[in-house]
SEDRENKE-778133 format. One line per 4 residues: their letters; for each residue x negated, y, z of C-alpha. Coordinates in pm, 1 decimal, always signed. Each point is the difference from the previous one (the first is absolute). Last residue first. Example, Ala and Ser with C-alpha at 12.3 -4.5 7.8 and 13.67 -1.06 7.14 Angstrom:
! SEDRENKE-778133
SA> -1367.0:-106.0:+714.0 | +137.0:-344.0:+66.0 $
//
This chain:
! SEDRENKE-778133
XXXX> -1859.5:-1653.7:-2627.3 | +364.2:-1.9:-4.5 | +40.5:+366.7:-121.8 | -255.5:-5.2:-211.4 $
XXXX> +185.9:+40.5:-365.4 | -209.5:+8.5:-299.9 | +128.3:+257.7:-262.9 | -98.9:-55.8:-374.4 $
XXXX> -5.3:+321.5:-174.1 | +43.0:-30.7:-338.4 | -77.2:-272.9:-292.5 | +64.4:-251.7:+242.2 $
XXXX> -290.0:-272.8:-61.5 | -27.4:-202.2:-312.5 | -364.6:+93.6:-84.8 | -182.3:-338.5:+104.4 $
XXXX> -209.7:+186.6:+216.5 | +297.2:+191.2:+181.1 | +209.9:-300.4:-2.8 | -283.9:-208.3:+200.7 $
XXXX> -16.2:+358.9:+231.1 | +345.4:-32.5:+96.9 | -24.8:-360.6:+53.1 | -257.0:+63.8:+279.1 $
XXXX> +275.5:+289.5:+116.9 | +262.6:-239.5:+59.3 | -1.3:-12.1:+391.2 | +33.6:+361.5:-12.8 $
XXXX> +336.0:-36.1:-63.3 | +116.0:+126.6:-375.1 | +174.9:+259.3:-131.2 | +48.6:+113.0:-387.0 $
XXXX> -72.6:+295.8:-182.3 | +60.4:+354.8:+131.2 | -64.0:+244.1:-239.9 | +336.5:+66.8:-66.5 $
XXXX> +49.3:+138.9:+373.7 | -181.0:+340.6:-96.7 | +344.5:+99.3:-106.1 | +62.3:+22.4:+384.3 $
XXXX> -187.6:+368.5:+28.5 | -162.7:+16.2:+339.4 | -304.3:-161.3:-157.3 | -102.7:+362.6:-98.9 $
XXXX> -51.2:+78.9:+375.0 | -232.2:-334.5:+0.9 | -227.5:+132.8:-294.7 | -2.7:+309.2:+142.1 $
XXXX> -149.4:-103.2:+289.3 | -222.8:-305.9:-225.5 | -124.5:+356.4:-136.4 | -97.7:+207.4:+315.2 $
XXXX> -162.4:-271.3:+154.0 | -260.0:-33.5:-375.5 | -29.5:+330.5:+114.8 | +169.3:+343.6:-182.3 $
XXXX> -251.7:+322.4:-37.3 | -316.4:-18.5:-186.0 | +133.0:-340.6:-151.3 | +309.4:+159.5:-150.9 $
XXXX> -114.2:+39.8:-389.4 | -244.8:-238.4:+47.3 | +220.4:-317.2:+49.8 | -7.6:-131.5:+339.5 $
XXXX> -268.6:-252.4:+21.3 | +33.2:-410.9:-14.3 | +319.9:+56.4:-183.0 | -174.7:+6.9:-368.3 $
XXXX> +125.5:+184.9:-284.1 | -206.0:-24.6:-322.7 | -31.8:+214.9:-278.9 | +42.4:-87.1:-399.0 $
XXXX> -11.4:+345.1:-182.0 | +127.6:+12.3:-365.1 | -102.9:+188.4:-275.2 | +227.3:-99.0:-295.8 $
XXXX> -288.0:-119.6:-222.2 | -188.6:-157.6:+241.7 | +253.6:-229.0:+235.7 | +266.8:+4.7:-275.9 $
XXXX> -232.9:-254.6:-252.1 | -414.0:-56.3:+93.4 | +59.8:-113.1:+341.0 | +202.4:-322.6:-13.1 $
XXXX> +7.4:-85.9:+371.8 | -175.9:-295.9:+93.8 | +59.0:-58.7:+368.9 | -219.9:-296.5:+191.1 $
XXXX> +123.2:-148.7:+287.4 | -210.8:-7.6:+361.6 | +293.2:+212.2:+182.1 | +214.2:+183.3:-260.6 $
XXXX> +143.0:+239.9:+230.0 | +276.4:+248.0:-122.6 | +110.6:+306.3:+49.1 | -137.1:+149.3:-278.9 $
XXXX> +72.2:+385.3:-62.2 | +5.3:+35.7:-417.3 | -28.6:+378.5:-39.0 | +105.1:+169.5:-342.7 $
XXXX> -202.1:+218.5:-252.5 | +268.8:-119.7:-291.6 | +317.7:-224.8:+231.0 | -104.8:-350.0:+143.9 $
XXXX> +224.7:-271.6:-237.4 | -265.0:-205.3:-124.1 | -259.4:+7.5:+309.6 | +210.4:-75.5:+235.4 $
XXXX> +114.0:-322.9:-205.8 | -336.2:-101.6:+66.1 | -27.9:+66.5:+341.2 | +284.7:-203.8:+12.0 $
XXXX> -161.1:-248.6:-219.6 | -319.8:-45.1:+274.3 | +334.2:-128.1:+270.7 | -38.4:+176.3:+340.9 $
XXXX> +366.3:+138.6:-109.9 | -49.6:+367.3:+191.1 | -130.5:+224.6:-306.0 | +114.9:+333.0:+56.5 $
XXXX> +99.6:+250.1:-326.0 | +157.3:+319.9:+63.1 | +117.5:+244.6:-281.4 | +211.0:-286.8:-194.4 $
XXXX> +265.3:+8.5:-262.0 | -142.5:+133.5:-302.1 | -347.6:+37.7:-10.0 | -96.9:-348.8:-115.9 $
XXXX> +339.1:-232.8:-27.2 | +196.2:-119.7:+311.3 | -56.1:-377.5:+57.3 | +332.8:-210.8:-50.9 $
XXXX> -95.4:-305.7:-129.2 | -308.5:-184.4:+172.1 | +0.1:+211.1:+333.7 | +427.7:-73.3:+20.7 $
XXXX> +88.1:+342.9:+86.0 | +177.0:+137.0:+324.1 | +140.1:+338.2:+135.8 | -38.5:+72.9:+345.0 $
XXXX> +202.1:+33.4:+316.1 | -151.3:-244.1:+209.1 | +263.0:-222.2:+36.6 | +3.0:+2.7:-427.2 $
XXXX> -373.9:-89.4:-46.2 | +17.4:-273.0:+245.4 | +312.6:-151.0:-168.8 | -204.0:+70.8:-327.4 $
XXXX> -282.5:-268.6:+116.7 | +197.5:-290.8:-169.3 | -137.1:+121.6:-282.5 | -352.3:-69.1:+44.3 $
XXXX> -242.2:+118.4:-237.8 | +35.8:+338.3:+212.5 | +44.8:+360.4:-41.1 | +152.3:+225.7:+275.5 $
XXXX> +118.4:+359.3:-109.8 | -13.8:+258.3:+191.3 | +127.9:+400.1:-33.5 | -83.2:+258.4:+234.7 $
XXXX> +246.4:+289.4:+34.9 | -39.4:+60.7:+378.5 | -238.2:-288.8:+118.8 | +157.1:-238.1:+276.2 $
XXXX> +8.3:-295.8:-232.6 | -347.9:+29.2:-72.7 | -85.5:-215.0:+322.6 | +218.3:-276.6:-93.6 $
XXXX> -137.4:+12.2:-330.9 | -371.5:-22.1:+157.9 | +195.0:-280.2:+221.4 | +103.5:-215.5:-296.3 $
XXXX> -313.1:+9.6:-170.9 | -201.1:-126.3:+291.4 | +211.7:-268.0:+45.0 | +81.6:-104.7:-355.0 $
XXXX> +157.0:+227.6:-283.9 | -318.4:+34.0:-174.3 | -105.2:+294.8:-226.4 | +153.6:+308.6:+139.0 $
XXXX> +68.6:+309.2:-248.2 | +105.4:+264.7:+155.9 | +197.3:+294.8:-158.3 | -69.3:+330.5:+182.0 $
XXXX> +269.9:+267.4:+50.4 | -183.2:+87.3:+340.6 | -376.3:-58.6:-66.6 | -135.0:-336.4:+70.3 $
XXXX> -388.6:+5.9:+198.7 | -82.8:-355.7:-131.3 | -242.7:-51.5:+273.8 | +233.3:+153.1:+269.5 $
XXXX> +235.3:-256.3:-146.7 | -208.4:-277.3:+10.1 | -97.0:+87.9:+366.6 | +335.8:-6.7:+87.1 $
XXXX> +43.7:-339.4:-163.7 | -290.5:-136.0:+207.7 | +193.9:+128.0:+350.0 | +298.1:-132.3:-144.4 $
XXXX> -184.6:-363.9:-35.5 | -138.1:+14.5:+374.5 | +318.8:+128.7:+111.4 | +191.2:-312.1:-144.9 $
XXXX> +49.2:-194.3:+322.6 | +205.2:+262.2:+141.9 | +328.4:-138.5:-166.7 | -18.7:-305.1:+210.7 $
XXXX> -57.1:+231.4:+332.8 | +326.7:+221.8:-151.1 | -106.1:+389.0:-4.7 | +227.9:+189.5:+141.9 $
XXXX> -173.4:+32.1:+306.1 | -297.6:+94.7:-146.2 | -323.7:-287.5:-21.8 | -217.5:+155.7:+264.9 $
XXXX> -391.1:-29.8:-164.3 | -309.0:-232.2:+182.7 | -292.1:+37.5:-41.3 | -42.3:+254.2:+217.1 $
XXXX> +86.0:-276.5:+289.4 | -331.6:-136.0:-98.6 | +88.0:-384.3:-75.4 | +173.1:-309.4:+189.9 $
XXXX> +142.0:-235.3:-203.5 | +331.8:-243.6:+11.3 | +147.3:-269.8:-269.0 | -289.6:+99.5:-267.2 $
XXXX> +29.4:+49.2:-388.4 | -313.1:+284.9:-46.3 | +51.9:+336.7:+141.6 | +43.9:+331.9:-128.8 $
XXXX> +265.7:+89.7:+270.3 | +334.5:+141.8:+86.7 | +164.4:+64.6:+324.3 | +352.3:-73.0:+141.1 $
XXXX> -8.4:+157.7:+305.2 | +25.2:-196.8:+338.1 | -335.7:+145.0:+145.9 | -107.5:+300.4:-213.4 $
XXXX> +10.7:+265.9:+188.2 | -66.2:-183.6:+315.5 | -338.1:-105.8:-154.1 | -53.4:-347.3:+14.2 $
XXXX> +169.4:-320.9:+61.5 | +303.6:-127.3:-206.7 | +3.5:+165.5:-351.1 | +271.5:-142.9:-180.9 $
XXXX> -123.8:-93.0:-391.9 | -49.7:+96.2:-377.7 | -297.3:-181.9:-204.3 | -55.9:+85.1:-372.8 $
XXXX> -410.8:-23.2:-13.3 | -90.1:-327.0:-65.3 | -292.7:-229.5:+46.3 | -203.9:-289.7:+167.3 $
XXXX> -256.0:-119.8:-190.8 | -141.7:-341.8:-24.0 | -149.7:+15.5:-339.8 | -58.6:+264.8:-224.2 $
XXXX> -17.7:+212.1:+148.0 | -158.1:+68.2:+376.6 | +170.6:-77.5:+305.5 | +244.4:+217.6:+202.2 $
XXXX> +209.9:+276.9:-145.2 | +71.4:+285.4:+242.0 | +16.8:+302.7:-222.2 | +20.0:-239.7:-376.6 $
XXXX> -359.1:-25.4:-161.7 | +44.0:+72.4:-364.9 | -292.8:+304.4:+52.9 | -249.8:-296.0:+159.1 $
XXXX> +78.0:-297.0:-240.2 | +24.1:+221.2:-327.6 | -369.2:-113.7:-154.2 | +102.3:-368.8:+45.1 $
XXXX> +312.5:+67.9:-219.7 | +371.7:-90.7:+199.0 | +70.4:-304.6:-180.4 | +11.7:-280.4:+252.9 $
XXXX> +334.6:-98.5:-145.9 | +194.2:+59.0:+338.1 | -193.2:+340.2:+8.9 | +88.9:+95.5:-327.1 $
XXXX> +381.1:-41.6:+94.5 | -37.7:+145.2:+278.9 | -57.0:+349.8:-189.3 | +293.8:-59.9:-193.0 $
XXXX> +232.2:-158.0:+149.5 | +17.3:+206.7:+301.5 | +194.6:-211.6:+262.5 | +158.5:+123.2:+275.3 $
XXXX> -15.8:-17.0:+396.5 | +284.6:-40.5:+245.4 | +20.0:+67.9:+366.6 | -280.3:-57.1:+170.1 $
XXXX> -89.1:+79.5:+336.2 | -189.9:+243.7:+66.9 | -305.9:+82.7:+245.9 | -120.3:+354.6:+21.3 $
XXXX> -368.1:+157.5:+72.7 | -135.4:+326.5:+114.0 | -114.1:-183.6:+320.6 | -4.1:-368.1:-59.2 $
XXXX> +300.5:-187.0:-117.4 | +27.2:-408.6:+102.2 | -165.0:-251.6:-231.1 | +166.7:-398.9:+0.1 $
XXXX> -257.4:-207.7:-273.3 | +146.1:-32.9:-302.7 | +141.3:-345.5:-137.9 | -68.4:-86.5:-383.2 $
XXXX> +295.2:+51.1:-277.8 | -146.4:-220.6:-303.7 | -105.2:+121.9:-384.2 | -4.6:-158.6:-350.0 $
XXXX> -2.0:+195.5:-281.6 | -363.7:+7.0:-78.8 | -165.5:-21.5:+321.7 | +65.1:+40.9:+374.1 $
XXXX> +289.9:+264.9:+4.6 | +19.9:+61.0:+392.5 | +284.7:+67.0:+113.7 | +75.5:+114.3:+384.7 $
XXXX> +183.8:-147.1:+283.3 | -55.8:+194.0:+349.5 | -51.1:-54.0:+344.9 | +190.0:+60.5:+265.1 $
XXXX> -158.6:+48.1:+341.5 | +52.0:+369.1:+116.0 | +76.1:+11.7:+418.1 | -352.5:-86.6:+62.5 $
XXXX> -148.0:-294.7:+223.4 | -201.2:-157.4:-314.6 | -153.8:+263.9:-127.6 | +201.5:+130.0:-314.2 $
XXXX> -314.7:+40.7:-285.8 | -80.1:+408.5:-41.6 | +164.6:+217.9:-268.4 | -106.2:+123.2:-363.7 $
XXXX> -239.7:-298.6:-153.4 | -316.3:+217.8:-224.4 | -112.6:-41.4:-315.7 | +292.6:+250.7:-165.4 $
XXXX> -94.6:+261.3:+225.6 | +283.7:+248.4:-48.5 | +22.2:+329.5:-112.4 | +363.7:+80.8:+4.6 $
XXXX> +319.6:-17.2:-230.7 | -212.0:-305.0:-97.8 | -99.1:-86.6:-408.1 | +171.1:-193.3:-293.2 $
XXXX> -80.9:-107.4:-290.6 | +204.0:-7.1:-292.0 | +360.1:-202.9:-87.3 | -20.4:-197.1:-337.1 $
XXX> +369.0:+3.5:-128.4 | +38.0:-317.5:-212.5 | +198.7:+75.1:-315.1 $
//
């Protein structure tokens, strides 16, 4: 199953229309510019020169370290699938362009700030920002990666930060078993996540096999999504849909407990979903109810920021099983090739880290 990431929004209110920093004047100590990508159609994409900006009051320039991959949500916008009427709320925090086509996005980016606020100068930082060798953006943007925290590792506090969300969705009781459809990126860290709960019970289920390794590394039991589904009101109290695939949301629907709560995880971008209604769906009472990172879930939004959660997200990150979500590496050289396997759905099924360190 393909994992289907959703959208994402700023620790902080940003304008999205607007360039942070001012161009480097010729004369001035800052005059690097940057290498960015820019995906200019349907899988094909080019890295394009940025002009040299130096920080501004309030402001912080960082070099990049490495940035990831979300599959799922980048994979839509490789295919020029993101749905015309979802352009503005998919928007990435510092995106540039409009979708389809060019567009540059991403939001996994983890780098060394050096210029800005002494507080931050020389931390390692992390930022909702698209695939980009340096940037300059509101320092309060930007969120200290702990020290324990490896810079590689950090990548994935944009997908935590979503799986926290999840779980505040889902609001599991202690002694709960979870049920999580999709044993990809997303599904991984909500597990990860759970791991932590006194009592709690999950169980990873995926057409994929091969995805058990991930399963075990994070603690949790595995089934094979087409074999081993737990029967109706027997094995499962929790049920989160995470595979971005319609016929996980369709398996959700078979194996939900009586009166249950399906919490979808998933995007579906532009694709239709039938879901066969008239069988479990009626008759057993179920509820189908999104979960959707672009606000903090309601049950914390009167007192926890969107800050508060990539924070947590990061302190949870401490934990090295988090690791097995880490796909492959690549320079950022290859990133146009990145996005041709990202259209052509063979990319890394996890979290493919691009490495800046020569840029």
């Amino acid at each position: 199953m393909v994992v289907a990431n959703n959208t994402w929004s700023s620790p902080v209110a940003v304008q999205l229309d607007e360039q942070p920093g001012t161009v480097a004047q010729p004369g001035t100590d800052e005059q690097i510019g940057a290498v960015a990508l820019w995906t200019t159609g349907p899988g094909t994409a080019e890295l394009r020169t940025e002009p040299p900006v130096r920080a501004g009051a309030g402001e912080a320039s960082v070099r990049t370290l490495w940035t990831g991959v979300s599959r799922g949500t980048e994979t839509l916008v490789a295919r020029g699938e993101v749905p015309q009427a979802e352009h503005d709320r998919m928007r990435a925090p510092f995106q540039a362009g409009e979708f389809p086509f060019p567009v540059k996005y991403g939001y996994l980016a983890v780098g060394v700030v050096d210029d800005g606020p002494d507080a931050l100068r020389g931390r390692t930082v992390f930022a909702l920002h698209p695939h980009q060798s340096r940037f300059v953006v509101p320092a309060s943007a930007l969120v200290p990666v702990p020290d324990a925290v490896p810079a590689r590792r950090a990548v994935l506090a944009g997908v935590v930060e979503t799986a926290v969300n999840v779980v505040w969705d889902a609001r599991p009781q202690i002694g709960d078993r979870v049920l999580v459809i999709g044993a990809g990126l997303i599904g991984g860290a909500i597990a990860g996540v759970l791991r932590g709960m006194p009592g709690v019970e999950v169980t990873l289920a995926d057409i994929d096999p091969g995805a058990a390794a991930v399963a075990a590394a994070l603690g949790a039991r595995f089934v094979v999504a087409s074999a081993g589904e737990p029967s109706n009101d027997s094995d499962v109290d929790v049920v989160i849909e995470a595979s971005g695939a319609p016929a996980g949301l369709q398996t959700a629907l078979r194996v939900a407990p009586t009166d249950g709560e399906i919490v979808v995880a998933s995007w579906y971008g532009s694709r239709p979903v039938p879901l066969p209604l008239g069988a479990d769906f009626h008759s057993r009472r179920l509820t189908i109810r999104s979960s959707q990172v672009g606000a903090v879930a309601s049950s914390r939004r009167s007192r926890r920021t969107t800050r508060d959660r990539i924070t947590l997200a990061l302190h949870l990150l401490q934990d090295p099983a988090f690791d097995v979500l880490l796909g492959g590496t690549s320079s950022w050289r290859g990133l146009p090739g990145v996005v041709a396997s990202l259209a052509a759905g063979t990319a890394d099924p996890l979290c493919h880290t691009i490495d800046w360190s020569a840029a």
